[in-house]
N, CA, C and O atoms as a printed pandas DataFrame, in Angstrom:
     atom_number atom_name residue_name chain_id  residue_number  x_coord  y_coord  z_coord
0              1         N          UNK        A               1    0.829   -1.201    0.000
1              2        CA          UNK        A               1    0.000    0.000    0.000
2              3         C          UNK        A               1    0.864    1.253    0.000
3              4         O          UNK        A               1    0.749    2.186   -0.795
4              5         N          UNK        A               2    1.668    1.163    0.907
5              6        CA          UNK        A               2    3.234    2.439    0.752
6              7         C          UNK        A               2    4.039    1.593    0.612
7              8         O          UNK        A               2    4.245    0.393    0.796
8              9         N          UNK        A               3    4.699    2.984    0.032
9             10        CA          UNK        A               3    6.379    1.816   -0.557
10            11         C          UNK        A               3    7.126    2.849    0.245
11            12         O          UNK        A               3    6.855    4.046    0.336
12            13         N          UNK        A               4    8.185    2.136    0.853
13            14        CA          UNK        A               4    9.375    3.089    1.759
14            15         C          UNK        A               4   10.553    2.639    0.878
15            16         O          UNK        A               4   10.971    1.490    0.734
16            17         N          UNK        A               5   11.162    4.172    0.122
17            18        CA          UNK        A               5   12.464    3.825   -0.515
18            19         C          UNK        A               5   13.704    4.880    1.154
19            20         O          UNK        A               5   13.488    6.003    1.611
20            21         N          UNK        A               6   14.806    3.914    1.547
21            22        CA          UNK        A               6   15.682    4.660    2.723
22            23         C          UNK        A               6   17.074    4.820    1.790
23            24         O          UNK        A               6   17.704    4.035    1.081
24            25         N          UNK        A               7   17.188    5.850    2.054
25            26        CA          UNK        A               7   18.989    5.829    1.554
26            27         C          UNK        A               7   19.737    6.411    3.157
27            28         O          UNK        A               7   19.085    6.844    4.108
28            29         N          UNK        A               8   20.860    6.303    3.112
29            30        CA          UNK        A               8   21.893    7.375    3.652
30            31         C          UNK        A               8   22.532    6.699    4.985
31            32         O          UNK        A               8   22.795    7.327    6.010
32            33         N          UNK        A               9   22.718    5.421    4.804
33            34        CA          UNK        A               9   23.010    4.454    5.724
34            35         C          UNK        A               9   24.637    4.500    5.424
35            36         O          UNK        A               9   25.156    4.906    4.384
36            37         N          UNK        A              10   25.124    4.127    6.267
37            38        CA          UNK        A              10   26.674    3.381    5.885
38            39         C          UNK        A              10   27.953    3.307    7.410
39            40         O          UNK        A              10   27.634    3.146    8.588
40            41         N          UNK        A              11   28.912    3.426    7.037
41            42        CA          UNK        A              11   30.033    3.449    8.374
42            43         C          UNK        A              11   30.709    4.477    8.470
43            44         O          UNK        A              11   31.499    4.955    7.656
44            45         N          UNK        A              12   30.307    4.954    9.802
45            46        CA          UNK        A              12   31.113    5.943   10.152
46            47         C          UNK        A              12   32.100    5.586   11.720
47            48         O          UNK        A              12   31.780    4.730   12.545
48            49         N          UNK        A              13   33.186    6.393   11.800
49            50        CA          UNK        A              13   33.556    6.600   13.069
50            51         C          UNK        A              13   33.217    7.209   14.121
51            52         O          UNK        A              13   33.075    8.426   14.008
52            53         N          UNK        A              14   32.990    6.608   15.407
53            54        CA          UNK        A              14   32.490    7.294   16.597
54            55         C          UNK        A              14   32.455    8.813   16.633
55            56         O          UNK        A              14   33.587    9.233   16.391
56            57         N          UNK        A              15   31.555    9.834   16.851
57            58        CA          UNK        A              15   31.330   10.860   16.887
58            59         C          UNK        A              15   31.233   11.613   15.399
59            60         O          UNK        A              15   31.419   12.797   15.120
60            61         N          UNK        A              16   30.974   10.802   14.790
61            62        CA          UNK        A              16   30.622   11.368   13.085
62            63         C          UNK        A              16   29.127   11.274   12.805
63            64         O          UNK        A              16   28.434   10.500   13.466
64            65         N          UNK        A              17   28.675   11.942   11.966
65            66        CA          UNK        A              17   27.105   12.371   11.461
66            67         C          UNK        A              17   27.418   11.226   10.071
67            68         O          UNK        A              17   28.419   10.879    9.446
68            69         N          UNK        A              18   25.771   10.863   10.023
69            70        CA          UNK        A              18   25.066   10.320    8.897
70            71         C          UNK        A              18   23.381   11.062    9.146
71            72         O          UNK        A              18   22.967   11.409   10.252
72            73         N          UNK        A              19   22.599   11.186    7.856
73            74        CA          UNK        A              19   21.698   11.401    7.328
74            75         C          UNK        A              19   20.888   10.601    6.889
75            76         O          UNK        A              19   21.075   10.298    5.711
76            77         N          UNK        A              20   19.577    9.875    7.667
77            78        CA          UNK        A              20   18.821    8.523    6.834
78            79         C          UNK        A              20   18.061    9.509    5.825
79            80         O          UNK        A              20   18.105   10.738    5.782
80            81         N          UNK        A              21   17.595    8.916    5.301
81            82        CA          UNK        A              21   16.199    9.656    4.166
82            83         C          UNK        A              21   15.313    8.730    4.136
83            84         O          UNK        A              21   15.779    7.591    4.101
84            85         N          UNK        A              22   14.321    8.814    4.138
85            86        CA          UNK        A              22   12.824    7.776    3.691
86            87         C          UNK        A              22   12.042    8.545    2.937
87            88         O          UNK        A              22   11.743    9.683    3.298
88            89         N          UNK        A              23   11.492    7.856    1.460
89            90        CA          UNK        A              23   10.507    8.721    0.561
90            91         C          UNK        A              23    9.467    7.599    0.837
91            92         O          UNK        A              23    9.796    6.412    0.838
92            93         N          UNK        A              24    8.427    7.946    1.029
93            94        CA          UNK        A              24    6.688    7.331    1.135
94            95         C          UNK        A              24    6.319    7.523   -0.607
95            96         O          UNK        A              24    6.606    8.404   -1.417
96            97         N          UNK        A              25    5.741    6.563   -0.680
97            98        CA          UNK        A              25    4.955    6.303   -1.931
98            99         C          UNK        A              25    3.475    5.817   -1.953
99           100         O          UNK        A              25    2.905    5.776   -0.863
100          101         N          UNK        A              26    2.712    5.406   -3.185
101          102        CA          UNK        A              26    1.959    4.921   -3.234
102          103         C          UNK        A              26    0.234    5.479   -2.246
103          104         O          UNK        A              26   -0.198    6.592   -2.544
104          105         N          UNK        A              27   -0.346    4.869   -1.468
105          106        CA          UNK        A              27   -1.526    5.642   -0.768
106          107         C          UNK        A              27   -1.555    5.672    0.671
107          108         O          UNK        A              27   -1.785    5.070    1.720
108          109         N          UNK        A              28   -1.113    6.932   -0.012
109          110        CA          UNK        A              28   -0.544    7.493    1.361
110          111         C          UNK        A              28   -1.660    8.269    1.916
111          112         O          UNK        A              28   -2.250    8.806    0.978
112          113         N          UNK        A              29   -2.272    8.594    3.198
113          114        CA          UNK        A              29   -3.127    8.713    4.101
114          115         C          UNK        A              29   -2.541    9.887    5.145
115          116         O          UNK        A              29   -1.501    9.599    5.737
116          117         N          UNK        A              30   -3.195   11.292    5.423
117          118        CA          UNK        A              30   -1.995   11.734    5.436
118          119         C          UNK        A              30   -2.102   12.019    7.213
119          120         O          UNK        A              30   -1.157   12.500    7.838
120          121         N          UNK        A              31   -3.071   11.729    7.689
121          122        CA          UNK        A              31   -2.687   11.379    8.932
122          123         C          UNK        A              31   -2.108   10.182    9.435
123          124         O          UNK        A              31   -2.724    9.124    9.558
124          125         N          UNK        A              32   -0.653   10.407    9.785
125          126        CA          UNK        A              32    0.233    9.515   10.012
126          127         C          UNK        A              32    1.407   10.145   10.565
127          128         O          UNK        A              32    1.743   11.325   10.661
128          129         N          UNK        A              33    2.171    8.598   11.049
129          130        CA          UNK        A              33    3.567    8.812   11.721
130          131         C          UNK        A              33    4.742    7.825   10.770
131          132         O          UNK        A              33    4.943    6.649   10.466
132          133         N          UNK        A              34    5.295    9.127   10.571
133          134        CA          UNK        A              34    6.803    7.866   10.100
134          135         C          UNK        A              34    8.097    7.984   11.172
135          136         O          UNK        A              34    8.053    8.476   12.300
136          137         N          UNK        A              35    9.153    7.443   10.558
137          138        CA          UNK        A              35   10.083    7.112   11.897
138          139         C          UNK        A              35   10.727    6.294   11.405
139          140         O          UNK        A              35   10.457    5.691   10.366
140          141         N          UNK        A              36   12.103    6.099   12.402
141          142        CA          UNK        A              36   12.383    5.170   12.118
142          143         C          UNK        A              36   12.919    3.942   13.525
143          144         O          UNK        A              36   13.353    4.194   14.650
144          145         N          UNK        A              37   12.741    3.062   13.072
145          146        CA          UNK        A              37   12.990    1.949   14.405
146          147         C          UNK        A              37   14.757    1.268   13.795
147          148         O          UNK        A              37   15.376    1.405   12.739
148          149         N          UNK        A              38   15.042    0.540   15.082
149          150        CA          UNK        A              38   16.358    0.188   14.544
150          151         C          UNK        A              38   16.783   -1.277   15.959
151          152         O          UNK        A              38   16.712   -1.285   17.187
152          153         N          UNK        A              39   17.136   -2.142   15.091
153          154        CA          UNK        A              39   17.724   -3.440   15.413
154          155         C          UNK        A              39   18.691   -3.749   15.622
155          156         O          UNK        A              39   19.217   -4.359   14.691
156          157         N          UNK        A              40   19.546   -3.567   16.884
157          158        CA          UNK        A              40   20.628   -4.094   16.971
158          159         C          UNK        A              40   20.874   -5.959   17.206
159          160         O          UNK        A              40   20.193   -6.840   17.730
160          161         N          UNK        A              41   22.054   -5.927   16.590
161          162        CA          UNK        A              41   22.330   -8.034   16.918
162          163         C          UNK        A              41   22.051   -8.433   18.200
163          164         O          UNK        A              41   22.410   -7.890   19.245
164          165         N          UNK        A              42   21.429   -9.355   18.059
165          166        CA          UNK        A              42   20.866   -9.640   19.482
166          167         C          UNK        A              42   20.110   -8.769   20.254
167          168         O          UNK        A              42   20.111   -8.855   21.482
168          169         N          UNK        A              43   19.377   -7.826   19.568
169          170        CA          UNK        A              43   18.580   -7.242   20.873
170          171         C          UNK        A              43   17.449   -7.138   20.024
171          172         O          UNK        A              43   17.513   -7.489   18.846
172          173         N          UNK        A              44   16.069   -6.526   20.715
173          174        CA          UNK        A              44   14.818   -6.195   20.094
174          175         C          UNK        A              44   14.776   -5.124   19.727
175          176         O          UNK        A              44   15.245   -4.180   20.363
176          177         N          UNK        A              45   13.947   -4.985   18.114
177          178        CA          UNK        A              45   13.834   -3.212   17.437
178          179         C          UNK        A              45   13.027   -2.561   18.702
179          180         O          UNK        A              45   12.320   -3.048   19.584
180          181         N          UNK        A              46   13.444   -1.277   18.396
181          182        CA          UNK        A              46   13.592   -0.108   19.471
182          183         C          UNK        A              46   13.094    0.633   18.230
183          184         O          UNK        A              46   13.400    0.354   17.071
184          185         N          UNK        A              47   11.883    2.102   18.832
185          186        CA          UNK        A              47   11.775    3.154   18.598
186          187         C          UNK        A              47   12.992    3.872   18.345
187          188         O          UNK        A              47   13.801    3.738   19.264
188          189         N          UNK        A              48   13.385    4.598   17.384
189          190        CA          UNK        A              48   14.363    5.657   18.086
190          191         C          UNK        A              48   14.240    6.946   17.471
191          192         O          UNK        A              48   15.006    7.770   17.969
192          193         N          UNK        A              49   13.638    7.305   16.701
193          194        CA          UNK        A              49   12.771    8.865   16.569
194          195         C          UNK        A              49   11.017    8.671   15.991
195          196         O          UNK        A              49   10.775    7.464   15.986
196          197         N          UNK        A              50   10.371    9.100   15.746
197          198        CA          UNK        A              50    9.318    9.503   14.839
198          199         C          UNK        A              50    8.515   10.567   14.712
199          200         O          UNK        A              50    8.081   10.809   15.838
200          201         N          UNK        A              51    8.044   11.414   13.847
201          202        CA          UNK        A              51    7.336   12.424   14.044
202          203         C          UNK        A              51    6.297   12.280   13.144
203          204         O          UNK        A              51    6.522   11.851   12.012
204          205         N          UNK        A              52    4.836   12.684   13.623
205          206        CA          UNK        A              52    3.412   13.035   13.050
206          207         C          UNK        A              52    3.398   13.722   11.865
207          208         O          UNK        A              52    4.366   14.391   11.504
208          209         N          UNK        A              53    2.103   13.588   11.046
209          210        CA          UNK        A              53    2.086   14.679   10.509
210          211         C          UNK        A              53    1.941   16.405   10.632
211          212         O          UNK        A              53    2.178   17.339    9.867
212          213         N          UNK        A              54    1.432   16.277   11.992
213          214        CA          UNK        A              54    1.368   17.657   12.188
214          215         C          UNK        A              54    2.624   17.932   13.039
215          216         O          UNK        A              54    2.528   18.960   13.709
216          217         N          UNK        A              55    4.111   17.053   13.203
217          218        CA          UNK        A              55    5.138   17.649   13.767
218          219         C          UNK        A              55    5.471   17.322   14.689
219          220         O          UNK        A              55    6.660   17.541   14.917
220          221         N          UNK        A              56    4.631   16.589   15.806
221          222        CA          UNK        A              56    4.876   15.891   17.093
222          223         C          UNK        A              56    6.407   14.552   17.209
223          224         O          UNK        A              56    6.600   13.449   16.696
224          225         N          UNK        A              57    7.001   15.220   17.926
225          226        CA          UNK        A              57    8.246   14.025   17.431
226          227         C          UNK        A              57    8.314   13.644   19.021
227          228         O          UNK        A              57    7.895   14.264   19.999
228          229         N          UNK        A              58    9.258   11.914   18.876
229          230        CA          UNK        A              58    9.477   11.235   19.435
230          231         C          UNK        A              58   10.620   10.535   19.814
231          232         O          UNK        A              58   10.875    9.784   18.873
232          233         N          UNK        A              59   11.561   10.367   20.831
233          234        CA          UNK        A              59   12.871   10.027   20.547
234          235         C          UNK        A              59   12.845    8.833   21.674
235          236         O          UNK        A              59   12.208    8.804   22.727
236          237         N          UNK        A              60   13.581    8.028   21.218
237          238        CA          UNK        A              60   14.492    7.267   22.463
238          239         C          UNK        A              60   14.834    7.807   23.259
239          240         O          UNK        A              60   14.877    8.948   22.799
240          241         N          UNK        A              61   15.324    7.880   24.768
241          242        CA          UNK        A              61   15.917    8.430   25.090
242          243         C          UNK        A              61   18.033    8.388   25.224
243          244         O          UNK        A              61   18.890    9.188   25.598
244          245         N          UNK        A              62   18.028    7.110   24.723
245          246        CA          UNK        A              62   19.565    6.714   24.269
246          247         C          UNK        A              62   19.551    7.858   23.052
247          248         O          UNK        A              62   20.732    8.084   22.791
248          249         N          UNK        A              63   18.866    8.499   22.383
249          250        CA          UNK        A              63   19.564    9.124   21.241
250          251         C          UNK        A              63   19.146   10.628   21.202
251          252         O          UNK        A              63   19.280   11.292   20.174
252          253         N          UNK        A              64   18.651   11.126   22.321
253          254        CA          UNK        A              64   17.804   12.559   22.695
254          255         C          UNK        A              64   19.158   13.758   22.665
255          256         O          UNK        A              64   19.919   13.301   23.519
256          257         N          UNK        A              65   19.507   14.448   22.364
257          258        CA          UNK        A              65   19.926   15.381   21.986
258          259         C          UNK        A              65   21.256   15.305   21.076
259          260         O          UNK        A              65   22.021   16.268   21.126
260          261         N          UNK        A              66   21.630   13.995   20.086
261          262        CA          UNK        A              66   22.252   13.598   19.083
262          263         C          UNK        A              66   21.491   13.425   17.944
263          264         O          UNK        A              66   21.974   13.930   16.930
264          265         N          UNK        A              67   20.297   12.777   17.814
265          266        CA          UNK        A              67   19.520   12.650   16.603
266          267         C          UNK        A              67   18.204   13.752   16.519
267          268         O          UNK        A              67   17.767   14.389   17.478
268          269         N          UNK        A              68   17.794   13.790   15.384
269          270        CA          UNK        A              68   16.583   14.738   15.091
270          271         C          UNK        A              68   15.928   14.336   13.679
271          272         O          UNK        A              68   16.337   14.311   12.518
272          273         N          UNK        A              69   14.894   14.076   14.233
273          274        CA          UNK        A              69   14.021   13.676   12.663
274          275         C          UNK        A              69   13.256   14.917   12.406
275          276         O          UNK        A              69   13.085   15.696   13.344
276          277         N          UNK        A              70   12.949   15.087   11.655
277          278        CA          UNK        A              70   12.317   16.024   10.496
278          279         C          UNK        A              70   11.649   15.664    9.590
279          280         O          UNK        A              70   11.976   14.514    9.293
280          281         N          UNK        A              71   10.429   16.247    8.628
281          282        CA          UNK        A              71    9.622   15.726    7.635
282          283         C          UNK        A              71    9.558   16.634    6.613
283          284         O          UNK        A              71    9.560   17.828    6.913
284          285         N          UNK        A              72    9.490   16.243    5.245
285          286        CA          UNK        A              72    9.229   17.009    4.239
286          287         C          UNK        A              72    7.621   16.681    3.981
287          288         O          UNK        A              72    7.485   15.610    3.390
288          289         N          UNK        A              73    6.560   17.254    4.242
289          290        CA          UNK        A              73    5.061   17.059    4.216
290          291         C          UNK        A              73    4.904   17.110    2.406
291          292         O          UNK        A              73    3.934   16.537    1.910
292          293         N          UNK        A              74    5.416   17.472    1.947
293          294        CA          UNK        A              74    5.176   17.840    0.440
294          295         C          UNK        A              74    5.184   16.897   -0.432
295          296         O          UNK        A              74    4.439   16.569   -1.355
296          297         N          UNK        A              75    6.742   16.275    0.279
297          298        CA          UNK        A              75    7.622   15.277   -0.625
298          299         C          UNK        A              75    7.439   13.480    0.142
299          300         O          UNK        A              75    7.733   12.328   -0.178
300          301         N          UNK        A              76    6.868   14.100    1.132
301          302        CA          UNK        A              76    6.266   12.611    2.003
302          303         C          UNK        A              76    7.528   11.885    2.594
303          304         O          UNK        A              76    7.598   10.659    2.678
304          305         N          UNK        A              77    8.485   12.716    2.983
305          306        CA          UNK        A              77   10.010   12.530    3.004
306          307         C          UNK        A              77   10.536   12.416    5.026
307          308         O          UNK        A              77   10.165   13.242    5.860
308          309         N          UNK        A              78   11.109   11.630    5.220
309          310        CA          UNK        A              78   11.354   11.888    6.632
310          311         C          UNK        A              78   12.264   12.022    6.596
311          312         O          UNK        A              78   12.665   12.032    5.432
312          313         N          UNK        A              79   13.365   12.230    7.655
313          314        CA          UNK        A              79   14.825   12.226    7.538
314          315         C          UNK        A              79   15.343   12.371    9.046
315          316         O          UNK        A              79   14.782   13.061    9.896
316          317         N          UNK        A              80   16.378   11.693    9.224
317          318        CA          UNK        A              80   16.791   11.566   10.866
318          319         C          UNK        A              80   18.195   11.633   10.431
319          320         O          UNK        A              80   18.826   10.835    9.737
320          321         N          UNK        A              81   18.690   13.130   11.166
321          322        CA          UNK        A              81   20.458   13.640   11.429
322          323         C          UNK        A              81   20.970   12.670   12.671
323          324         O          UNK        A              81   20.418   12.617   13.770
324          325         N          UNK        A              82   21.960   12.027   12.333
325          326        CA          UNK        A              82   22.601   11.368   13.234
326          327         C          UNK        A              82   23.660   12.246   13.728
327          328         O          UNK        A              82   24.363   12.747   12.851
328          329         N          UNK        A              83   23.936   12.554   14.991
329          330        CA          UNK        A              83   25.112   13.349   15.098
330          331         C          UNK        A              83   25.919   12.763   16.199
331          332         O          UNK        A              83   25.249   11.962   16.852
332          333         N          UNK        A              84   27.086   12.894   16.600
333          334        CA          UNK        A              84   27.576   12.175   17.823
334          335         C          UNK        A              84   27.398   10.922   18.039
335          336         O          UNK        A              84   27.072   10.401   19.105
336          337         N          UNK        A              85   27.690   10.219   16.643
337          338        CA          UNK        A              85   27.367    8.422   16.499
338          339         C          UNK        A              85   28.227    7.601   17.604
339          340         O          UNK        A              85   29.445    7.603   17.780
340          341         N          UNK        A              86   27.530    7.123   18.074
341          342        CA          UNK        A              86   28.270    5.751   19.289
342          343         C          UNK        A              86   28.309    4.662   18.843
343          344         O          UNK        A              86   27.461    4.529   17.961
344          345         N          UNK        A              87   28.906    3.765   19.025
345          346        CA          UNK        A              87   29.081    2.005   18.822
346          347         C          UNK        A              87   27.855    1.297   18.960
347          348         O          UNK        A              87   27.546    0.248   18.395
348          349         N          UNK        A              88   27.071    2.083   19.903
349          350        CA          UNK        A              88   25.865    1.300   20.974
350          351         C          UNK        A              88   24.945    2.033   19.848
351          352         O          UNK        A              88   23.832    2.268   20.317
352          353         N          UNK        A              89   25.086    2.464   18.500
353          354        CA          UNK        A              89   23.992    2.778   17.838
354          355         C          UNK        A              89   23.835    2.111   16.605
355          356         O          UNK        A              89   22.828    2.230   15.906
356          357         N          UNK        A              90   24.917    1.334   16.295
357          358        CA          UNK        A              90   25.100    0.610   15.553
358          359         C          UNK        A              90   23.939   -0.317   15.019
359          360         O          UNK        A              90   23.541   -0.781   16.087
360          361         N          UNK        A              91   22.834   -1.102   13.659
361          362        CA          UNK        A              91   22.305   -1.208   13.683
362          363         C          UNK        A              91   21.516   -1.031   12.552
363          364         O          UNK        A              91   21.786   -0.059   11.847
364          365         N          UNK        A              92   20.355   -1.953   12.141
365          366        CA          UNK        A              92   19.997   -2.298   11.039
366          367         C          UNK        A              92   18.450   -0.626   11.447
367          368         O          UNK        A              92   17.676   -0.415   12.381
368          369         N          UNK        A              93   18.731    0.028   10.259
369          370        CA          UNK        A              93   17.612    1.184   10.479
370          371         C          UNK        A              93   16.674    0.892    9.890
371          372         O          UNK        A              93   16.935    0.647    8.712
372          373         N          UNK        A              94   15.381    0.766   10.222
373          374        CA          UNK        A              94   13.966    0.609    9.515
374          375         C          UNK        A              94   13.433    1.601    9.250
375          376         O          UNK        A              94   13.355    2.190   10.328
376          377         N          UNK        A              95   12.967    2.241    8.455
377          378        CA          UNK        A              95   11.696    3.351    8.582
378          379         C          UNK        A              95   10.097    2.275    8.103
379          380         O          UNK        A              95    9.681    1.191    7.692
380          381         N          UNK        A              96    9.742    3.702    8.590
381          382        CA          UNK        A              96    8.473    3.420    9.234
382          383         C          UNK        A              96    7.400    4.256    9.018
383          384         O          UNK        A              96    7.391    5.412    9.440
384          385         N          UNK        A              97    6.153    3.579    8.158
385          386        CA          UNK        A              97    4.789    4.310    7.865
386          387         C          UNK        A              97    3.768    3.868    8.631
387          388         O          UNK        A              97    3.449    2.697    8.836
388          389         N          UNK        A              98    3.139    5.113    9.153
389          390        CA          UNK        A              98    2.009    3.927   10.195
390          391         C          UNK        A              98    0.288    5.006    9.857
391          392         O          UNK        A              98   -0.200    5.863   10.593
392          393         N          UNK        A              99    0.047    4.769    9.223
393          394        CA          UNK        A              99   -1.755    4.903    8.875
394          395         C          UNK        A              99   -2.349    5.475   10.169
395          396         O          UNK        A              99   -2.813    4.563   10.854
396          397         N          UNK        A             100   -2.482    6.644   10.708
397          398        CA          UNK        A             100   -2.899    7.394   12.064
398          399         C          UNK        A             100   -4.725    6.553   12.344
399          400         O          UNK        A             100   -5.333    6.211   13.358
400          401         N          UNK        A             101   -5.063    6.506   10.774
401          402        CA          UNK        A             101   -6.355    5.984   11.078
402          403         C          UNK        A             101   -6.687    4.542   11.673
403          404         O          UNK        A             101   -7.179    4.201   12.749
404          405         N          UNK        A             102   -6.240    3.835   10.586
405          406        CA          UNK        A             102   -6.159    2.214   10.552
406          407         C          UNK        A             102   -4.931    1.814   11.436
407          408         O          UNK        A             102   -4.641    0.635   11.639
408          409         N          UNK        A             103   -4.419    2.586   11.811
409          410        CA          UNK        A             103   -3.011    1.877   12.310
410          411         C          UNK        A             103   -2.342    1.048   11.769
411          412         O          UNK        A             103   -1.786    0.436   12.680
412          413         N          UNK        A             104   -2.014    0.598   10.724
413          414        CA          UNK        A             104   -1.744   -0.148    9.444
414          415         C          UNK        A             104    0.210    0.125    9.171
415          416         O          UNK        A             104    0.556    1.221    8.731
416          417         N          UNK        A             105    1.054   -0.710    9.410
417          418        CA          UNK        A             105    2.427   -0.645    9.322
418          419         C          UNK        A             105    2.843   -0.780    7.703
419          420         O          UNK        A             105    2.387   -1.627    6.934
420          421         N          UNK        A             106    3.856    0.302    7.359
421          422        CA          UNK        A             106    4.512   -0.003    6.123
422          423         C          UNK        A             106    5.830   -0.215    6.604
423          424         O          UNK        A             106    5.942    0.740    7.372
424          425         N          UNK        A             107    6.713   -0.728    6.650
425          426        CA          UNK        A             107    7.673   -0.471    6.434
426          427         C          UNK        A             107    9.036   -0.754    5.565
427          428         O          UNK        A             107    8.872   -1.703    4.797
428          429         N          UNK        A             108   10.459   -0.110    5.491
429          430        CA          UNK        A             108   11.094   -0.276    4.369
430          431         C          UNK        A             108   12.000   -1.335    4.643
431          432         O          UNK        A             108   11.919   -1.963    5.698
432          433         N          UNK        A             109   13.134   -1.667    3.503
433          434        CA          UNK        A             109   13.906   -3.178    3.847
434          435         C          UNK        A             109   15.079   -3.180    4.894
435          436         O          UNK        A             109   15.658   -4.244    5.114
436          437         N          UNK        A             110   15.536   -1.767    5.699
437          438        CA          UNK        A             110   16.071   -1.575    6.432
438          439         C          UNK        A             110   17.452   -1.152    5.577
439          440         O          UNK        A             110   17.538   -1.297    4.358
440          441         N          UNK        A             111   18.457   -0.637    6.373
441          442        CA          UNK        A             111   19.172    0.361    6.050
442          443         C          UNK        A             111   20.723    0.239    7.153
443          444         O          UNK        A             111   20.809    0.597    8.328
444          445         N          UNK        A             112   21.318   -0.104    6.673
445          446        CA          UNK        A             112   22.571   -0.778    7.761
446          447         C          UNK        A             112   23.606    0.605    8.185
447          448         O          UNK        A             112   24.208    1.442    7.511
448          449         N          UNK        A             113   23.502    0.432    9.183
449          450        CA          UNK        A             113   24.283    1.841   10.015
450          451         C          UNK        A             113   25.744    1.506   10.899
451          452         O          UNK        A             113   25.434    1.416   12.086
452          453         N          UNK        A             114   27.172    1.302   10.711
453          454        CA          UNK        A             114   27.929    0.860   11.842
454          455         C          UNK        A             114   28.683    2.347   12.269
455          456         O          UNK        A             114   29.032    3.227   11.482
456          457         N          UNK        A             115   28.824    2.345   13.777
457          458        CA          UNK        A             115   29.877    3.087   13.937
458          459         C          UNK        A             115   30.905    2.406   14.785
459          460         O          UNK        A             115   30.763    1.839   15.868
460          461         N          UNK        A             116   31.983    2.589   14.044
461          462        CA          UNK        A             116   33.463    1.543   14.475
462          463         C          UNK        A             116   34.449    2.257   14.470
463          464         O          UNK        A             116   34.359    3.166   13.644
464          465         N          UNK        A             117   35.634    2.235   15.210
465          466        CA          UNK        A             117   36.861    2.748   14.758
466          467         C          UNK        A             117   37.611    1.959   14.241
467          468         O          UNK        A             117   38.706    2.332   13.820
């Protein structure tokens, strides 16, 4: 029903910035939340930002004043600044469409994030 295309994944070194991107496609509903969740090895996906359509955002608190998501309402676009990357953030990134009405999950094929020295 949505298609989630993510770019802007890759490896960085501890205390370096990356940029996810997520574009929404297809029927899209426009009360909703995107976001993105994220999987580390061996542990369970975790929230770790999302914001509404009308702007309401949401963070982990492991990633509260390093990351910031943002939305392009136009372009149906989310985007989460990674800044001050840790080891402990390391991790397969999902984004995330969720139907405000139906509550109805899209999400994309995930998006691989390491930070290593």
């Amino acid at each position: 029903q949505v298609q989630l295309v993510e770019s802007g994944g890759g490896s960085v070194q501890p205390g370096g910035s990356l940029r996810l991107s997520c574009v929404a496609s297809g029927n899209i509903f426009h009360m909703n939340t995107m976001g993105w969740y994220r999987q580390a090895p061996g542990k369970q996906r975790e929230l770790a930002a999302s914001i509404t359509d009308v702007g309401i955002k949401n963070y982990a608190d492991s990633v509260k004043g390093r990351f910031t998501i943002s939305r392009d309402n136009t372009r149906t676009t989310v985007y989460l600044q990674m800044n001050n990357l840790k080891p402990e953030d390391t991790a397969v990134y999902y984004c995330n469409f969720r139907n405000r009405w139906t509550s109805v999950d899209d999400w994309g094929p995930g998006t691989q994030v390491t930070v290593s020295s």
